[in-house]
PLY file of the C-alpha trace (Angstrom):
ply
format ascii 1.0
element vertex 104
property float x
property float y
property float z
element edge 103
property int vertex1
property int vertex2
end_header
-38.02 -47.32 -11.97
-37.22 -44.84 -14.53
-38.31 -41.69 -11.71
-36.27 -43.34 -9.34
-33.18 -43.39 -11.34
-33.87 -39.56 -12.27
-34.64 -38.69 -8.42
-31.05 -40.39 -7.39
-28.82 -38.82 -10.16
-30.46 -35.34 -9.41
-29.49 -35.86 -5.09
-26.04 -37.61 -6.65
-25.53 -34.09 -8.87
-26.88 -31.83 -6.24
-24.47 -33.44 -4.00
-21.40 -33.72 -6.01
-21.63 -29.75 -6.87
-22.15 -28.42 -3.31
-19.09 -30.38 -2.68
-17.72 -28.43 -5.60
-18.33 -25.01 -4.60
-17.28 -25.81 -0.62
-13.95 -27.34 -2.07
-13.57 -24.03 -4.43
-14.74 -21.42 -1.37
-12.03 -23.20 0.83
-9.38 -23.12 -1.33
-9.84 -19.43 -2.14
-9.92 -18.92 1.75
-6.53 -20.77 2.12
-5.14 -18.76 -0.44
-6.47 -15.71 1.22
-4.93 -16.23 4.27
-1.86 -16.44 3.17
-1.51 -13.93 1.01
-2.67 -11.49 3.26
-0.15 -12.69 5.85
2.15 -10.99 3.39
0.66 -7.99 3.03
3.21 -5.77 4.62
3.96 -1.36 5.31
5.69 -0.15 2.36
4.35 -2.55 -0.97
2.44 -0.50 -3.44
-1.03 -0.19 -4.08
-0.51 -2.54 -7.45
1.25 -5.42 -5.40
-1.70 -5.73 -3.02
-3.69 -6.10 -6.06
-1.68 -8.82 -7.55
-1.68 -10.28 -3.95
-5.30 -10.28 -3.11
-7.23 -9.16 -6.54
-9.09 -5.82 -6.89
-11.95 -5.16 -3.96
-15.16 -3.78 -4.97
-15.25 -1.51 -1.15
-12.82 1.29 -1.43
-13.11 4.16 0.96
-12.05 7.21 0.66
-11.93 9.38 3.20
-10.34 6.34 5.20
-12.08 4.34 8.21
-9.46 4.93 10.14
-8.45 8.30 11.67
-4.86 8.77 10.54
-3.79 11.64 9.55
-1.63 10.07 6.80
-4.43 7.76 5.57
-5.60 8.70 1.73
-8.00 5.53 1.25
-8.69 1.93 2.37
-9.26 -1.24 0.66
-11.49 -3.39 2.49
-11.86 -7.35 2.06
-14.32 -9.55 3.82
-12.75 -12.29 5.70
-13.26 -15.75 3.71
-13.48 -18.14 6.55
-16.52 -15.60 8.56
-19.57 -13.22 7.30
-18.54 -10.97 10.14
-14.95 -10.10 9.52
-13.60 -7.66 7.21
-9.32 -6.88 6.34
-9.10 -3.19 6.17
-5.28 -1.98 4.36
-4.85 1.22 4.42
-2.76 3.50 2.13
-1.23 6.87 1.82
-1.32 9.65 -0.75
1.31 7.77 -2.97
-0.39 4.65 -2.88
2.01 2.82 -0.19
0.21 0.70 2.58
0.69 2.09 5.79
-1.61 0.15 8.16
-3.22 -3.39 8.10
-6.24 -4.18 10.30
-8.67 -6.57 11.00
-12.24 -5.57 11.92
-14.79 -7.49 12.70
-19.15 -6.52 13.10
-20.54 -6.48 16.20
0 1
1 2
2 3
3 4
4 5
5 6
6 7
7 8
8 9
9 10
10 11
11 12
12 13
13 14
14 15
15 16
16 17
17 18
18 19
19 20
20 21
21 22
22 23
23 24
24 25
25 26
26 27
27 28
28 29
29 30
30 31
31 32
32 33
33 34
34 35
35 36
36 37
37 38
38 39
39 40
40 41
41 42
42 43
43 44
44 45
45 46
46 47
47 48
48 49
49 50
50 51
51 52
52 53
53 54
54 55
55 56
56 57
57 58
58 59
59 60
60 61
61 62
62 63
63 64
64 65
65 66
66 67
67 68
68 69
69 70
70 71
71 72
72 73
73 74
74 75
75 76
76 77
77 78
78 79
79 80
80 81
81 82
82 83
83 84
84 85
85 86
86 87
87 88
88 89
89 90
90 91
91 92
92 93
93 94
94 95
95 96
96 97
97 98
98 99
99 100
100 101
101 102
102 103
């Protein structure tokens, strides 16, 4: 009785955290996709930060082939594994181009 009682409050834990961490992954997608809705030509590099938090993939030269382009931020799309935001700034730290780019 005693192993059986262990075995069901492990599955009810198991259980109750992966709920957890979907609940947290799809609130931080929500929250992603709005904010980068507002993501806009013009803000500064620092407001895109305070929008959408620092990225660890920066590029620099740029992805893109603008001329103006100094360097890219690039955030991977919440809600796929295959989908990737790429905001692109120019030499005063101004976004000039948002894009959204997705692996073949």
């Amino acid at each position: 009785m005693k192993k059986r009682t262990i075995l069901v409050a492990a599955i009810a834990i198991l259980a109750a955290s992966t709920l957890a961490a979907l609940t947290v992954r799809r609130v931080h997608a929500r929250r992603f996709e709005r904010n980068i809705a507002l993501v806009h030509d013009g803000m500064t590099e620092r407001e895109v930060v305070a929008l959408l938090g620092r990225t660890s993939d920066q590029h620099r030269p740029c992805w893109a082939v603008n001329q103006r382009c100094s360097f890219d931020y690039v955030y991977p799309m919440p809600s796929t594994f295959l989908g990737y935001w790429v905001i692109s700034f120019d030499r005063s730290g101004k976004v000039i181009d948002k894009d959204d780019w997705y692996s073949p």
